[in-house]
N, C-alpha and C positions, 0 to 999 in steps of 0.2 A: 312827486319827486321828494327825497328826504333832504331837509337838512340838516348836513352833519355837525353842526354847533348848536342847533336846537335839540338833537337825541343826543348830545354828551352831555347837554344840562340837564335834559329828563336824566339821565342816567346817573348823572350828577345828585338831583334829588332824591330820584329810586334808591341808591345806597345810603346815603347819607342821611334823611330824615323816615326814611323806612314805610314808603309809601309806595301806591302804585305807580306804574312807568306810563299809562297812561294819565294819571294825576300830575306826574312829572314834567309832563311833555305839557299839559296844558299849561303849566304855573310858566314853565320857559317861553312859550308863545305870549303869556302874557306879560310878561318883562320883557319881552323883545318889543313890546307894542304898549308898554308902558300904564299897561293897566293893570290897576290896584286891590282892585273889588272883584267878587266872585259872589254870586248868588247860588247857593248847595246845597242838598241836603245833608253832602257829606262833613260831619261835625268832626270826625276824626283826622282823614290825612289831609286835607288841603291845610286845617288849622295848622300845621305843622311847618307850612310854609310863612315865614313870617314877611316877607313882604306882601301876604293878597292878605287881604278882610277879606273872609268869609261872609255873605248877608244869609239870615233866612229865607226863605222863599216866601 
C-alpha cells in the first residue's frame, strides 16, 4: 500500500534536488524513521540530500 506523504516527499526530492524517485523515496522513509546515515555506493544523488550522511561501504 502507498503512502501518499511518503511519495510527495520522494517527489519532493525527485524535482527539487534532481535525483532519482527511488532515491527519493528512500531518503523520505528515512526521515520518517528518523535515520541519518546511509551506507551507498551511490556518491552522486543521495549526497544531494543534506540531511542523510552518506558512509562508504
Amino acid at each position: 500500500m502507498l503512502n501518499a506523504p511518503l511519495v510527495a516527499r520522494a517527489l519532493e526530492h525527485y524535482e527539487t534536488k534532481n535525483i532519482d524517485f527511488i532515491d527519493g523515496y528512500i531518503a523520505a522513509v528515512m526521515e520518517k524513521q528518523g535515520i541519518t546515515e546511509l551506507y551507498s555506493f551511490d556518491r552522486k544523488h543521495i549526497s544531494r540530500i543534506l540531511a542523510i550522511s552518506r558512509k562508504e561501504p
